[in-house]
C-alpha positions in Angstrom: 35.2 15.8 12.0 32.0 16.2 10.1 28.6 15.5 12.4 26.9 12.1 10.8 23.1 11.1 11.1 22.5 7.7 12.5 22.6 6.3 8.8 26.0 7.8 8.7 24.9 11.0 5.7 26.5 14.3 7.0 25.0 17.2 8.3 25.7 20.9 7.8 27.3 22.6 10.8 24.7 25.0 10.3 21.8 22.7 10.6 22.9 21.2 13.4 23.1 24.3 15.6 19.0 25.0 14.3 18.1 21.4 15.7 19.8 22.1 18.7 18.2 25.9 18.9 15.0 24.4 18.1 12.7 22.4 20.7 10.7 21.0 17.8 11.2 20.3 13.9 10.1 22.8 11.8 8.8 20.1 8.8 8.9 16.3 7.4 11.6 17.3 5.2 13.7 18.3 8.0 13.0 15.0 9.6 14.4 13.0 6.6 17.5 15.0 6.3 18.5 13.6 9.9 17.3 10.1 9.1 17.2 9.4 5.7 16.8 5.8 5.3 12.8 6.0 7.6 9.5 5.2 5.5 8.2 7.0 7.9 8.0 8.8 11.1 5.8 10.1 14.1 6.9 13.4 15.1 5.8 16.8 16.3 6.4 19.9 14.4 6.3 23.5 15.0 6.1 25.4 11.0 6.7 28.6 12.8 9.2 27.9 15.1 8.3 28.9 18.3 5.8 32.1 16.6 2.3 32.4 17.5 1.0 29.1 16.1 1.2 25.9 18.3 3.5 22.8 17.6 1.2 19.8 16.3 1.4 15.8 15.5 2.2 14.9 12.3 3.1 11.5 11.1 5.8 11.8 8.0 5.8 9.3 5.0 8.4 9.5 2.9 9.0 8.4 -0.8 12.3 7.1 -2.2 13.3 8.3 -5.0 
C-alpha cells in the first residue's frame, strides 16, 4: 500500500524513511512534496541536515503552477 500525503499524492518509500531519519526538513521544496495543495507554510529547516550549520525559521510560499 503506497504511503499518501494528507492531500492524498503518493510518496516514495525512499522519501519517507529521510523524513522520518530527519528531525527537520531540509528545504521549502521538500515541504510541498508532503503537502502540496499549501500557499504556504511556517516551518523550520535544517539545509545541512544535521552538519555544522544550525536549523533556522523559514516561512515557505509556494506558487501553483
Amino acid at each position: 500500500m503506497p504511503v499518501l500525503t494528507p492531500a492524498g499524492a503518493p510518496v516514495s518509500s525512499l522519501l519517507v524513511l529521510l523524513l522520518f531519519a530527519a528531525k527537520y526538513l531540509v528545504s521549502c521544496e521538500e515541504s510541498r512534496m508532503l503537502n502540496p495543495t499549501l500557499a504556504s507554510k511556517q516551518t523550520t529547516i535544517d539545509i545541512d541536515d544535521s552538519g555544522p550549520l544550525d536549523p533556522f525559521p523559514v516561512t515557505c510560499v509556494f506558487q501553483r503552477e
